[in-house]
N, C-alpha and C positions, 0 to 999 in steps of 0.2 A: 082274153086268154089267161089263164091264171098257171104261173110259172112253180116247178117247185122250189125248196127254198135251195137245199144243196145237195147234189148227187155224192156220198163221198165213195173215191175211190175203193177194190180190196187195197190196196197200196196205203192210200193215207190213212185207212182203217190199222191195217198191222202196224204202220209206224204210232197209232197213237197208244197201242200196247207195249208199245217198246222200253225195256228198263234204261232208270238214269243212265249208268255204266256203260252202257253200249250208245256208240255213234253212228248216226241214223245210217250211214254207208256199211259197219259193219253188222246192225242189225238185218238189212236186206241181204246182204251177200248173206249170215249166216241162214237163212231163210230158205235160199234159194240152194244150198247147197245140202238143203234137207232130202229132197226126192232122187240124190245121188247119192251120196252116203249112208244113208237108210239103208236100200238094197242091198249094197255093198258089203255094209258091217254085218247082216243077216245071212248075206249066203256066205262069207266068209264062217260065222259059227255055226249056223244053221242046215247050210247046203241049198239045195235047190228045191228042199223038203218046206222051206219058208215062202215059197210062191203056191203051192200043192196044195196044205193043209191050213185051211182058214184060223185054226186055232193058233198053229203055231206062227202066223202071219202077223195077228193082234196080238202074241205076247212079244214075239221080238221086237214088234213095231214099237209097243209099251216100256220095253225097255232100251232099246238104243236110244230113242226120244229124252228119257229120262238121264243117260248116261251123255248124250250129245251133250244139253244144254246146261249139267252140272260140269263137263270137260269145260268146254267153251266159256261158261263163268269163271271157273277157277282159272285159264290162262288168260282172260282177258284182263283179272282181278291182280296177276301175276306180273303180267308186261307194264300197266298203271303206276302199280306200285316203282319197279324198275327205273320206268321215266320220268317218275318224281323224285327217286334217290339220284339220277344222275338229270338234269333235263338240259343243261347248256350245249349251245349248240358243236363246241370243242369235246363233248364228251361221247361223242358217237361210238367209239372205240368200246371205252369199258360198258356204255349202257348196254350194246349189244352183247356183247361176252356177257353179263348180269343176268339178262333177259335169256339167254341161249342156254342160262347153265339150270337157271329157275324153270323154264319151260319146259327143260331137257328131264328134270330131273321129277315134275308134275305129269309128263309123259308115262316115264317109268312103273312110277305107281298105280296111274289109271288104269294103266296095261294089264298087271296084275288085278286091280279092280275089277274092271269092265270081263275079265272071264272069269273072275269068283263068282259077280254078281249072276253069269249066265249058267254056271254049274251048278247053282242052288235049286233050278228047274229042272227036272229031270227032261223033262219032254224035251230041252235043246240039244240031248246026248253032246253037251259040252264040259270038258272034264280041264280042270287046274293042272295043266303041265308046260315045263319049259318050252314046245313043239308050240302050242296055242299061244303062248305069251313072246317068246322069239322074233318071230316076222311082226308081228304089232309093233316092239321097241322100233324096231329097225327103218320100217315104214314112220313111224311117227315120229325118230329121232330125224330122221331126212326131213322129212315135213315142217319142225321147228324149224331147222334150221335160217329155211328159206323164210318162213312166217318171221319169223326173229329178223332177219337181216330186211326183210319188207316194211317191217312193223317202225324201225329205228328208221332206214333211212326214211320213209313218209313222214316221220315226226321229224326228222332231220329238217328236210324240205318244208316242211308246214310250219316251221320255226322261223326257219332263213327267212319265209315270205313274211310273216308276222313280222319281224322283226325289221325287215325292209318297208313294211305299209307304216310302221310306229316311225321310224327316222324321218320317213318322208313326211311325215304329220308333224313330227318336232320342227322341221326342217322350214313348213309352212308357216306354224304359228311363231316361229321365231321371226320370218320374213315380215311376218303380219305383225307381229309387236313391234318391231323397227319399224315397219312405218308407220303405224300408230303414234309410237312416242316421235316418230319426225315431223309429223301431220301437228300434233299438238306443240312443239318445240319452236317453228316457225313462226304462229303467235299470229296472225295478220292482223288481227286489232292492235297491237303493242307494234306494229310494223308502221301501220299506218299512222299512228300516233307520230311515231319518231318522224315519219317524212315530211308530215306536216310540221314540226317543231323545225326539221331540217331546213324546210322553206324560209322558215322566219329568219332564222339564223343565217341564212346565206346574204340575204339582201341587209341584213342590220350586223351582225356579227361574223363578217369571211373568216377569220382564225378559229373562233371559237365552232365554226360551221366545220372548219377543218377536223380539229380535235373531236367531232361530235361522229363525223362520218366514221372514223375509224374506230373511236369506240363501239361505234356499232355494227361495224365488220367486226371486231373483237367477239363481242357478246353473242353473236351469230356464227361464230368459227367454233365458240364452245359449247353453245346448242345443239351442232349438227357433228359435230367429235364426240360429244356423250353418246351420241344413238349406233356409233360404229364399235363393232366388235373387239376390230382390231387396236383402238386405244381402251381398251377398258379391260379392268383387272376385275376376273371370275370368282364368285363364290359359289360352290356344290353345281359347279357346271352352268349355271343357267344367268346370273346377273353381276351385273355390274358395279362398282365402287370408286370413288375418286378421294384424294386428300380434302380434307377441310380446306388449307391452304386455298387451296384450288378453286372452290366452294365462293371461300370469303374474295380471292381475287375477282372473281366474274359476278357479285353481287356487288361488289368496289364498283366496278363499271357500269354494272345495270343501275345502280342506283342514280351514277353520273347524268345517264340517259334519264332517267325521271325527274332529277331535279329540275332540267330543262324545262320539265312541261309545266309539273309540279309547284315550283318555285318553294318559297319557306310554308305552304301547306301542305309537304311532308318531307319526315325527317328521320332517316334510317342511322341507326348508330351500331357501326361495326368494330369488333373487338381490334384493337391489336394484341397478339400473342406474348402474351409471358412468359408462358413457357415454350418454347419452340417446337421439342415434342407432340403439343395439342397436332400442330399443323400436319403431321404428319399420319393423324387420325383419317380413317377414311368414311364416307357416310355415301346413300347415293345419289347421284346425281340431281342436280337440278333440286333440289332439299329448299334449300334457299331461296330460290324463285317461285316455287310453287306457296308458299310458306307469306312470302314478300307479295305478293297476289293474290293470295288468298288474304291478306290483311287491309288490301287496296279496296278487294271486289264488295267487302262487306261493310265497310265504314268509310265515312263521310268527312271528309278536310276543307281545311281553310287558313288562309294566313290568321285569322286571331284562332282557331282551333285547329294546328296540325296535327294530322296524323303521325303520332310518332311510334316507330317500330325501332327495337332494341335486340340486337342480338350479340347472347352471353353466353361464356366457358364454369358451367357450373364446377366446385371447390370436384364435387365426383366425377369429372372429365366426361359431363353431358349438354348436349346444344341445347339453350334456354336461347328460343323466340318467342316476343312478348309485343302487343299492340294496347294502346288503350282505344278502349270501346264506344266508338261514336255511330252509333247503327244509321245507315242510310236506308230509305226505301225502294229505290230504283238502284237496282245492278249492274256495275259493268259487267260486258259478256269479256270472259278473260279465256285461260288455256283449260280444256274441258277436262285436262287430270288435275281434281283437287286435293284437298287433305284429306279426305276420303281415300282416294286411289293412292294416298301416300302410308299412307296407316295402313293400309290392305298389302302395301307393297313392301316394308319394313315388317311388318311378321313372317311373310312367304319367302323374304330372303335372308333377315338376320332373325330371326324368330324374336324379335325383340317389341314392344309391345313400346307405339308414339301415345305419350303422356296428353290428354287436350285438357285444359283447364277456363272455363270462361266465366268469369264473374260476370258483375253488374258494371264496372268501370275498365276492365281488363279483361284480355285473351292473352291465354301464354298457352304455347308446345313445347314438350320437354322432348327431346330425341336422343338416342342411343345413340354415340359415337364409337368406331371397331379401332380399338388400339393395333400394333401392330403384332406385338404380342398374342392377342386375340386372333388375328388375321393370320399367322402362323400356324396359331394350332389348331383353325380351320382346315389349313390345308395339309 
């Protein structure tokens, strides 16, 4: 049986004639409101003489048609305009009055029009007087009115929803980035490493097992406090910022934690502050670790060749992380946000552009630090 390909509807046919400017809901109603107002506007200047006489049936009809859809353009063209000079959802007020006085006053003159236009035929015995143009203001000024007060609150309403589907979408992917960056934060390869180091420690080392557990509640308490809202200071609404200080304490102890496992094949060297001001610079979170792990996952240590990572307060009050370069073949699987997702994430938040630089013997990042002065006049 050989099917055909597609029936289309008159429906989806008229809509596919439909101008950009009109919305497909108000291009059917005005459609539909043609085989009522036609009649209508005819026996009103015509009489009853417009149903009678075939001639004078196809010029009225030729002309309302023409006067309808040039009316209906120009106040749809009218109200558009209106709710793009006011469109917030608090302007309900003045856009209506805008819209009621622009419409009102578009009314007016078609009035006048629409019986010039039908006095220039003689056969409509329709003449230009205040009696003919009178009851048209009067009818079409009530008419705006209601159009105008219909027209506003719908966008009113069709805003509020827009605007509650867009929060509740922020609402999601903020949920969903919190637990991404929790997801990634928790680390269970770096978990599992420590518990195993933990072991050892316990049975040869109880003190130093001691000091090891709680550094790594430590390290874990500010993992999972960078991913909450409520400790983290906002830039342009949307991310997060901690002190360097802050930075440099919790890579103090993460490094504590690696030494462990580590031993003297690798060797992290953390500034102490000169200036004290630096510490109070802020950068985002977890910079450090990510940074420190991505120098780990890439190169290769050993006690006669450590891994040594250096991090420095350049003379321009910017973070210099630097590694020398010992490529390994086999990867550790580490945290799946790397310098990649950090460089990606340092423009979309401070618009600031991570420096990467890798020689043949060396890897150095250079990063932006936010003064507070800077962080001020952000906000």
């Amino acid at each position: 049986m050989i099917f055909p390909d597609i029936i289309r509807s008159p429906v989806h046919t008229l809509d596919n004639r439909r101008p950009r400017f009109f919305s497909k809901y108000e291009w059917r109603y005005h459609l539909l409101m043609m085989p009522l107002l036609f009649p209508l506007g005819n026996y009103y200047f015509i009489g009853f003489r417009y149903f009678t006489d075939s001639g004078l049936f196809w010029i009225g009809t030729a002309l309302v048609f023409f006067l309808y859809w040039l009316s209906i353009s120009l106040l749809t063209l009218l109200t558009r305009w209106a709710t793009r000079l006011y469109p917030a959802i608090n302007q309900t007020v003045p856009r209506t009055l805008v819209m009621a006085l622009l419409v009102g006053g578009l009314t007016i003159g078609l009035a006048i029009f629409d019986v010039w236009i039908y006095s220039l035929i003689p056969a409509t015995g329709v003449q230009l007087s205040w009696s003919t143009v009178q009851p048209i203001w009067i009818l079409g000024l009530v008419f705006d009115i209601f159009l105008c007060l219909a027209l506003s609150l719908f966008y009113t309403y069709s805003q509020w929803k827009e605007d509650l589907t867009e929060s509740e979408l922020l609402q999601r992917m903020a949920l969903q980035r919190q637990y991404d960056n929790l997801k990634g934060q928790l680390n269970p390869h770096f978990l599992f490493n420590s518990l195993n180091s933990l072991s050892v420690l316990i049975s040869e080392e109880p003190k130093l097992a001691e000091q090891f557990v709680d550094k790594l509640a430590r390290v874990y308490r500010y993992m999972l406090q960078s991913s909450r809202p409520e400790n983290i200071e906002f830039i342009d609404g949307q991310n997060e910022l901690v002190t360097l200080q802050e930075e440099l304490d919790f890579i103090s102890l993460y490094t504590d934690l690696l030494q462990v496992r580590y031993g003297n094949s690798l060797r992290i060297q953390i500034p102490s502050l000169a200036q004290p001001a630096y510490g109070l610079c802020t950068l985002l979170p977890l910079t450090l670790l990510t940074l420190v792990e991505n120098a780990i996952k890439h190169n290769s240590m050993s006690a006669k060749n450590p891994l040594v990572i250096r991090i420095e307060i350049t003379h321009e009050g910017m973070l210099l992380v630097t590694n020398n370069r010992q490529k390994k073949t086999l990867r550790m699987i580490t945290r799946q946000a790397g310098l990649a997702s950090l460089k990606a994430k340092y423009m979309q938040v401070l618009h600031q552009y991570v420096v990467v630089n890798a020689e043949d013997d060396q890897f150095s990042v250079l990063l932006p630090l936010l003064s507070i002065n800077k962080l001020s006049a952000k906000h």
